[in-house]
N, C-alpha and C positions, 0 to 999 in steps of 0.2 A: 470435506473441502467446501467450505462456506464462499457464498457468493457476495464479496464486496466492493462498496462504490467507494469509488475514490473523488474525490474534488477537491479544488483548490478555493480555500478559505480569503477574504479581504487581506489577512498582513501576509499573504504568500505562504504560509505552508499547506501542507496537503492534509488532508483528513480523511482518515481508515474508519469508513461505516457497514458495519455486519449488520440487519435489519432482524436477522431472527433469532439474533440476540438481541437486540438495541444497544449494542456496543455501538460507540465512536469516539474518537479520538485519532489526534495527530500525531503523524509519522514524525518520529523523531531520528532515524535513520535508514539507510537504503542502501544495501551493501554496493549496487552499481547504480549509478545516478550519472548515465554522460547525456550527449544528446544523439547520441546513437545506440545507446542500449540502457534499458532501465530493470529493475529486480533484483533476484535473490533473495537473501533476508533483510525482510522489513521489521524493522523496530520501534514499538509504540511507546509514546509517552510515560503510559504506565506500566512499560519493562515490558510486554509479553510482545512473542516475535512470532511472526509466519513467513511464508516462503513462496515463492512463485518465482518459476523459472525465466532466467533473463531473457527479455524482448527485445527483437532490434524491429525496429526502431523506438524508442522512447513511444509510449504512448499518449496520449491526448485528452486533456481532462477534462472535465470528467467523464470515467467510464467504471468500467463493471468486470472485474476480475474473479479469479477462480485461484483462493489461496490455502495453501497446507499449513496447518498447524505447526512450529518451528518449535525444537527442543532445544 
């Protein structure tokens, strides 16, 4: 369960940074996205997906998550 920062990039989207890999790239989807609950499966750019259990409330970015690998 890799430890990722999340931040929001200048044209508004969000960007998925895993440090101990040096992966990054932005989220291209987000199974729940309201402003009262955020998560599930997240989907990157480059196809590959992970998981993190839905949050209420939407969280605040940038921060630092804790995500499952998504089959």
């Amino acid at each position: 369960m890799p430890n990722v920062m999340i931040r929001i990039k200048d044209n508004g989207a969000l960007l998925f940074y895993i440090a101990k890999k040096d992966q990054e790239d932005e989220i291209a989807t987000v199974e729940v996205d309201t402003d009262n609950e955020w998560g599930g499966v997240v989907e990157l750019t480059d196809g590959s997906k992970y998981y993190i259990e839905p949050m209420s409330p939407r969280p605040s970015f940038p921060t630092t998550l804790r995500f499952k690998r998504a089959e």
